[in-house]
N, C-alpha and C positions, 0 to 999 in steps of 0.2 A: 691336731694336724698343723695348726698355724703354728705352734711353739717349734718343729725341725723346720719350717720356714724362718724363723726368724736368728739374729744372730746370737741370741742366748742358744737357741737349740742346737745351733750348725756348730756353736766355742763350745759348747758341752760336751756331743754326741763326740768332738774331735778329739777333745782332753782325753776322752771317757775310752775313746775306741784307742787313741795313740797308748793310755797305760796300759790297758787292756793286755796290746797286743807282746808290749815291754813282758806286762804280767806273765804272758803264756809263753814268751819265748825262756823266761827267768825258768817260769817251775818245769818247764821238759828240761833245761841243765840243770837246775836244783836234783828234779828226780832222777838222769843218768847220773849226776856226780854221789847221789847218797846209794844207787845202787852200785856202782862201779869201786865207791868205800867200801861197802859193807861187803863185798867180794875180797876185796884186798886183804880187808880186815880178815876175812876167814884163810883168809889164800896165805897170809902172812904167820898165821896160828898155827895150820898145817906145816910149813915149812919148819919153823921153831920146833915143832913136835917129830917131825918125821928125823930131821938132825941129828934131836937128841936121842932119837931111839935109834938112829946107822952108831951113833958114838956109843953106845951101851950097847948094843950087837957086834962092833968092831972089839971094845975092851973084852966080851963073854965068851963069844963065838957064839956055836950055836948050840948054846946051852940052854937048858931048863930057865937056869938066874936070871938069865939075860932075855928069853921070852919073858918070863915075868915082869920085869922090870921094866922092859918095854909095853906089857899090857895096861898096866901098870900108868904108864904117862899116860897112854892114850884115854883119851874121854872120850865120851861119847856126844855127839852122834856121828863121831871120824870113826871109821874103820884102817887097819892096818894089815897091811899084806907083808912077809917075811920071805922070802924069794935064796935062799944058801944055794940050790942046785933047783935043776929045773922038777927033780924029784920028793925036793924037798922044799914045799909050800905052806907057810903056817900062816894062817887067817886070825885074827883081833877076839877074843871070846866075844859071844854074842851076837856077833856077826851070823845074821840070818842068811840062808841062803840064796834067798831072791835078792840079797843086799852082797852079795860076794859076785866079785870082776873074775869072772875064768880066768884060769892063767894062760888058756888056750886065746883069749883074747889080747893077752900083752905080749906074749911070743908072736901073734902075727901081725902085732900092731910094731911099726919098725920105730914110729916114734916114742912108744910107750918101751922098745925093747932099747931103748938107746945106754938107762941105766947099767945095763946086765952087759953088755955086750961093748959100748964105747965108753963107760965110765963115765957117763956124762950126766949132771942133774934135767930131769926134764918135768917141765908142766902142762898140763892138758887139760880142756873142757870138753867134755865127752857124753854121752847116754849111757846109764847103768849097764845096758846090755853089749856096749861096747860099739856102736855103730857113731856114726858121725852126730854133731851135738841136735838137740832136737832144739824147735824154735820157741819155744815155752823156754827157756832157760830156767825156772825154777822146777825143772825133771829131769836137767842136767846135774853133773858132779864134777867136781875140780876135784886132781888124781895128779900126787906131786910124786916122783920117784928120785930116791938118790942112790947112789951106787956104795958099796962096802970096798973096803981096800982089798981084801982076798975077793971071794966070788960072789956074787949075787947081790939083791939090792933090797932095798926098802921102799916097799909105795905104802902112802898112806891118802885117801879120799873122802870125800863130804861131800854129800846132796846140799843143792843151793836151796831145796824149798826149805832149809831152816830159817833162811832171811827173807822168805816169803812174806810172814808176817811182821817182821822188822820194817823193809819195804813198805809195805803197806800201810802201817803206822805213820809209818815218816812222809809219804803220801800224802793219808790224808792231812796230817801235821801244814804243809806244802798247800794242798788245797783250800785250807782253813783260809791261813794267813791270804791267800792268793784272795780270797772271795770278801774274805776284809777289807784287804788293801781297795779293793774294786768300788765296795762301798761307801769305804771311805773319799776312795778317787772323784767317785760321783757325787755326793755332798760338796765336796770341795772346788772341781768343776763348775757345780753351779751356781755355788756363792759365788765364783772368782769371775766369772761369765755376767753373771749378773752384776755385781760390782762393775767391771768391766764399763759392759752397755750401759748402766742408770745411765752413764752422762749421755749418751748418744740417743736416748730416749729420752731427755730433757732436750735436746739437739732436734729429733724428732717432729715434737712440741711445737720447738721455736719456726721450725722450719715451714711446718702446718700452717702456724701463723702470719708469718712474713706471707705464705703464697697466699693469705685470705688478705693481706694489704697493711697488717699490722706489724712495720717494720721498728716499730720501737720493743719489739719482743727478743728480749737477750735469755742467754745460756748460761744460767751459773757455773764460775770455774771453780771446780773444785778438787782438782788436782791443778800438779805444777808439768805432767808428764805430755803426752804428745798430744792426747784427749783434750788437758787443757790448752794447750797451742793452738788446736781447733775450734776449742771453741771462743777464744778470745779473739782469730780469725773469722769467725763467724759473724759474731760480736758487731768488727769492723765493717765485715760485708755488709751488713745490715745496716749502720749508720752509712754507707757509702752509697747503698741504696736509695735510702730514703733523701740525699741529698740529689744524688741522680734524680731520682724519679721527680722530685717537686722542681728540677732547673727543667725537663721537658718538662712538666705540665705548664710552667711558668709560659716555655718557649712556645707550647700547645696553643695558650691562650693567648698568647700574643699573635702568634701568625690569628687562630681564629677570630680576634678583634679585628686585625689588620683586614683580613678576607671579607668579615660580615660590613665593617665602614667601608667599603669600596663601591663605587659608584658602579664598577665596570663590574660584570660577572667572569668570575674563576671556574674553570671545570678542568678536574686533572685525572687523564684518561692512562690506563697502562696498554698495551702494543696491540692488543686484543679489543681493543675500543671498549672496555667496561670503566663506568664511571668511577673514579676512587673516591673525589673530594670537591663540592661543591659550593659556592656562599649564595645569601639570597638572589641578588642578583640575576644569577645566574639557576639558579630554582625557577625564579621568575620567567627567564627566558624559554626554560626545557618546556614548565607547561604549559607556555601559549603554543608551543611547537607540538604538543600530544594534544591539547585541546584543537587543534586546526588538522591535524592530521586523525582527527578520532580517536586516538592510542591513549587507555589507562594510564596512568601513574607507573612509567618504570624505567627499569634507566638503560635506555636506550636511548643515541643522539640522534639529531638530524643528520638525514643521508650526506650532507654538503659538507656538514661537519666530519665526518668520517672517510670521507675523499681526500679533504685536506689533511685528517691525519695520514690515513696512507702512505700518503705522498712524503708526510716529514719523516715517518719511519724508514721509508725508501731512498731517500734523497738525505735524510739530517740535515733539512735547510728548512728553515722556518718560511711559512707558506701565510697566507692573506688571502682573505674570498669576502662579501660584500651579499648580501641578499634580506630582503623582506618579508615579514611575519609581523602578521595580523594588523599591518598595515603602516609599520616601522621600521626604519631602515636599520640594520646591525651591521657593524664589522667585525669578522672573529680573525683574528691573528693566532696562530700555532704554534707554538715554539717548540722544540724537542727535549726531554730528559734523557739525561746519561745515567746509566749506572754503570760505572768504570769507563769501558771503552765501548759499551754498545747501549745502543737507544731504549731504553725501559717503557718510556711512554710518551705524552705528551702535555704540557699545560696548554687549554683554550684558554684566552682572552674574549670575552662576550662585551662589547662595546656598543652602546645605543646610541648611533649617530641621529635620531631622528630629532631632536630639538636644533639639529648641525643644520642638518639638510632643510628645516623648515625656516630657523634661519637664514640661511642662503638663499632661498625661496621668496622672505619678505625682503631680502635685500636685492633681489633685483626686480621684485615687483614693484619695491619702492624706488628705484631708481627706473621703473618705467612709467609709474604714475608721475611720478615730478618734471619726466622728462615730455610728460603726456600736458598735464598741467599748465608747463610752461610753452610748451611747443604754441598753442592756442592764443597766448594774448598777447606772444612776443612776433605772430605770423600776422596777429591785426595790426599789432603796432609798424611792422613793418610796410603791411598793405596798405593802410591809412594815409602813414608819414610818405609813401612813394606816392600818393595818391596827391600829395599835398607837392611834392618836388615838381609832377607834372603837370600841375596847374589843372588835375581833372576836375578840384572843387574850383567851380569859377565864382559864385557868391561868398560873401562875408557870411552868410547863414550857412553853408554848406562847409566849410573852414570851421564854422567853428563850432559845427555838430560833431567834425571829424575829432577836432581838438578833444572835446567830451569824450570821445569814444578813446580815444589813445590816452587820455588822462583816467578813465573809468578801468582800463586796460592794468595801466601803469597801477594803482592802486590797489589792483586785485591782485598784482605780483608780489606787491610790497608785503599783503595781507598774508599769502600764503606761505614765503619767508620767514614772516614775524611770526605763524601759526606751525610752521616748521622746526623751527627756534625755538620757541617756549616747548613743544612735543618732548622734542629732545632732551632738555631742559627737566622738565618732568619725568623721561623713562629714565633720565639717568641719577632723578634722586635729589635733583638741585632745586625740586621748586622751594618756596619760603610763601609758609603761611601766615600772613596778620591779623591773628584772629582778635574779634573784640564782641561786645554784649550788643545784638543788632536788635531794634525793633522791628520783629516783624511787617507788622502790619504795612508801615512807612517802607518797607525796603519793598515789597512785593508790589505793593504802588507806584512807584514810585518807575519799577520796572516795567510794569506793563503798561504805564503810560508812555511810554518811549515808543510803543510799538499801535497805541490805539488811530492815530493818524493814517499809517500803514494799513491798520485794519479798515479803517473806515471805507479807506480807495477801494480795498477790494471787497467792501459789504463783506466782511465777518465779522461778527459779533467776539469780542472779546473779555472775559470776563475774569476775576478773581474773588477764590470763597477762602475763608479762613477760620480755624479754630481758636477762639477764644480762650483756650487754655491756657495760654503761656505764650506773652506778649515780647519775649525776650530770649534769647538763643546764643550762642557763643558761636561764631565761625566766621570766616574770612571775607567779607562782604564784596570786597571787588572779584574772589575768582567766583563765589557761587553766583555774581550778576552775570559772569560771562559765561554760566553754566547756564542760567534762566535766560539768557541772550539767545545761545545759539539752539534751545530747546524750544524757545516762544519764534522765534524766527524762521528755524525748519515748518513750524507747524503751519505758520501763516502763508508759506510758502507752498507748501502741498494740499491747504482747505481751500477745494473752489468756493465761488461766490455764493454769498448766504449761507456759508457754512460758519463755525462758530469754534474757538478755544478756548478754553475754559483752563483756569490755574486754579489747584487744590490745595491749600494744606493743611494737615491732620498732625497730631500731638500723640502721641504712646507716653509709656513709662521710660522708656529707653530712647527716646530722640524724637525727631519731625520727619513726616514724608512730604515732599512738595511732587506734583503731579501736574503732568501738561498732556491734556488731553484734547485734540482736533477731531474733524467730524471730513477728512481726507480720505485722499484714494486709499490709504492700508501699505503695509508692505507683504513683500509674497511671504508665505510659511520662511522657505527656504533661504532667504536671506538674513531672517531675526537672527542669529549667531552670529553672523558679521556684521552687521551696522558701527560695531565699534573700533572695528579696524580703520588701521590708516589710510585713506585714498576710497575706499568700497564703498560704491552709491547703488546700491540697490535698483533705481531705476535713471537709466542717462538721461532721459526725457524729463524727470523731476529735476532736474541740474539745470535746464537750458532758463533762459529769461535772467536772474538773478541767481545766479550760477554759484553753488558753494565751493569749496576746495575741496571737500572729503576728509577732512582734518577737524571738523568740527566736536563734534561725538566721540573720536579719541581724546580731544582734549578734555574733553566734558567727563568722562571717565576718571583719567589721571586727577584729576581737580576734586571728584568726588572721591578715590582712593585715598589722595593725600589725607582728607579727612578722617577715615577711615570707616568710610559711608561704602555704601552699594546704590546701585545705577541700575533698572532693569526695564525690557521694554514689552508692550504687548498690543500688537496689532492684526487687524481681520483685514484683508482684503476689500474693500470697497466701501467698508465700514467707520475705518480709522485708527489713530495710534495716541497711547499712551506709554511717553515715558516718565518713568517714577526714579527717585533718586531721595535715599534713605541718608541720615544725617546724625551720628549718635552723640548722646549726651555724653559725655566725657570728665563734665566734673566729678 
């Protein structure tokens, strides 16, 4: 069944039936034209015959001789009718009588009487018994009559079924060759069909192939005719393919690099709001939106986002909305796609302003803490110095407590400036470290003696333990003094009397930790994640007396960064606080 589906069957079946029908139309004129001859032929016999016997009957009369002579020519299987008077009728010898034409038949036949009566030659196809021709033609007879110069005429007749078997011969002769040709037609058909197709089934092949992705699969040409014009077209398509295809994937991969490095998230939605093309980003963004919303994995967007498309499908003007998820702020901007002259969909822009907004945040918390800071010892200096204009301090001892108090002022401004300055200095990358090979022992000594006077006032005990592993260290000796300054200094500062701090430090394989631990109020849970912020003092009350800037423990950080140490802190509530601060070997 597949073979008359395919185009060998359908070139075949069409060769096969078009000679076919050639064939059948040839042998029906083949077989009228050899039975329409062999009529002729006889038709033509009889005439020749019947002639010469009116010419031998005209020379005789109607004599004895001249019937002989006339029997004589005649062969059989023609019969000959002799007609002198209508009384006088001689029949052909052997002429049987179921084979003899009445004469009563040709006297009332007007066209059979035409000889006798208008001189005229006449020919007829008729039925022996004289009735009109019967539709068998081979039970028919052709009956030629010619006229005599004096009276009467000459008919002579012959049944057709002598060329019955003639016919039939030649027939089959006609059908033979016909069922040949057929045979042969069909052989021939289907080499030339199949010849034909090879190439288009090589075509086939290639065709299979290119759609499996294997565009370097060519057609052999192997004609020069139209077949091969296709396929050397083919050929081309395929190499033009294969350069198509590889400038999009080129282009593929280039937008998808472009997509996946991008900070902001892409989402490109068609009219219908379904997602077409996503980058991480923006992956990132959808499932915090399905996680907070409870919703599976699917691509479905936020309502807000889908409002705003609306609205650009409706409008074609790029639309802006602004909202919070999971506890960060986002901008999504929309912009519209065209296809031709109508809106196909839309690209999301997924934008994560929330380092924007947290920035903005420390920038005006730090501009209310500085502004806080200062507001405080620029309001004493003013109340002091008025105090001093109005002569309220009336002793030299009252003047010149004031004087202290406006000068202790004035230096804590300075302090905070210089501690502002360096900050800065540091977040922006500028500090300079000089590092060199420090003795321990001597440097940590050397520090907490700075501060055991301090201690003594307020009865703490303060101490320093050290490990004897490794007497010698690489780092920057004046910032880490001002990291163990303002660490041993807070501590002294928040350990009431008879409490104690103690400075540790310990040797690993990978650096030194130095540890300042008090025996102080603690700080709450909730503020241990800020202490290292700029300006945040955990408690206001632990500020007043010897008042710090809030700047201290940021710097202490940056200072331990630069190194590229870690700083971390742990404190109980009524217990006390240790901070530790890690310092890596680095050779």
């Amino acid at each position: 069944m597949r073979l008359w589906r395919s185009v060998v069957g359908k070139l075949w079946m069409t060769i096969l039936l078009l000679v076919s029908f050639v064939l059948f139309i040839l042998t029906i004129l083949l077989l009228e034209f050899f039975e329409s001859y062999h009529v002729d032929q006889v038709e033509n016999g009889l005439k020749d015959t019947v002639n010469k016997i009116a010419h031998i009957m005209e020379e005789h009369g109607d004599s004895s001789l001249g019937l002989q002579i006339a029997w004589e020519i005649a062969e059989k299987p023609a019969h000959v009718i002799v007609v002198t008077d209508q009384d006088h009728v001689h029949y052909s010898p052997g002429t049987k009588a179921d084979e003899r034409i009445p004469m009563q038949t040709i006297l009332h036949d007007h066209e059979l009487l035409q000889p006798i009566k208008d001189k005229k030659t006449v020919r007829k196809e008729m039925s022996l018994s004289g009735s009109q021709s019967n539709p068998n033609r081979y039970q028919n007879v052709i009956i030629i009559g010619v006229p005599l110069k004096h009276d009467g005429a000459v008919y002579i007749y012959q049944s057709l079924g002598v060329i019955k078997e003639t016919t039939r011969q030649t027939t089959r002769i006609i059908l033979l060759a016909a069922g040949i040709a057929i045979i042969l037609t069909t052989i021939f058909a289907f080499f030339l069909s199949t010849r034909i197709t090879a190439p288009l089934r090589k075509m086939k092949e290639a065709v299979s192939e290119v759609a499996k992705g294997k565009f370097d699969s060519k057609v052999p040409i192997l004609t020069n005719d139209e077949i091969g014009e296709l396929a050397t077209a083919f050929n081309q398509m395929g190499r033009q393919l294969k350069f198509n295809l590889n400038a999009l994937n080129q282009e593929k991969e280039q937008l998808s690099s472009i997509l996946s490095s991008m900070a902001d998230g892409v989402i490109t939605f068609d009219r219908d709001g379904t997602i077409l093309i996503t980058n991480p980003p923006a992956e990132r963004f959808l499932h915090q939106w399905y996680y907070e919303q409870g919703v599976n994995g699917s691509h479905v967007a936020p309502i807000r986002v889908l409002e705003l498309l609306k609205k650009v499908v409706d409008t074609e003007k790029e639309q802006t909305g602004e909202f919070s998820l999971q506890g960060r702020s986002y901008v999504v901007i929309v912009s519209p796609l065209y296809n031709q002259q109508n809106v196909r969909g839309a690209v999301v822009v997924v934008r994560d302003m929330s380092e924007e907004r947290q920035l903005d945040k420390l920038r005006k918390d730090f501009i209310a803490n500085v502004s806080h800071e200062l507001r405080t010892p620029i309001s004493m200096l003013q109340g002091y110095s008025e105090a001093i204009i109005d002569d309220i301090a009336s002793t030299e001892e009252e003047k010149k407590e004031i004087a202290k108090i406006i000068y202790d002022e004035s230096l804590r401004m300075g302090r905070l400036v210089n501690e502002l300055l360096d900050l800065a200095r540091m977040e922006a990358g500028h500090i300079t470290l000089n590092k060199e090979n420090v003795d321990l022992t001597g440097f940590l000594e050397r520090v907490t003696n700075k501060f055991q006077g301090l201690a003594r006032d307020k009865a703490i005990n303060l101490s320093v333990q050290m490990d004897s592993q490794k007497k010698w260290f690489n780092f920057d000796p004046d910032r880490i003094e001002q990291v163990l300054t303002n660490l041993i200094d807070n501590a002294i500062r928040h350990t009431p009397e008879g409490g104690s701090v103690n400075v540790f430090q310990k040797t690993s394989d990978h650096g030194i930790t130095i540890d300042v631990q008090d025996t102080g109020s603690g700080i709450p849970k909730e503020d241990l994640p800020f202490v290292f912020e700029r300006f945040y003092k955990a408690d206001k009350a632990r500020t007043r007396g010897r008042s710090g800037t809030g700047l201290g423990l940021a710097i202490a950080k940056n200072i331990v960064d630069a190194h590229r140490g870690q700083i971390t802190v742990q404190s109980k509530l009524g217990q006390g606080t240790t901070f530790s601060f890690f310092l890596p070997d680095l050779k």
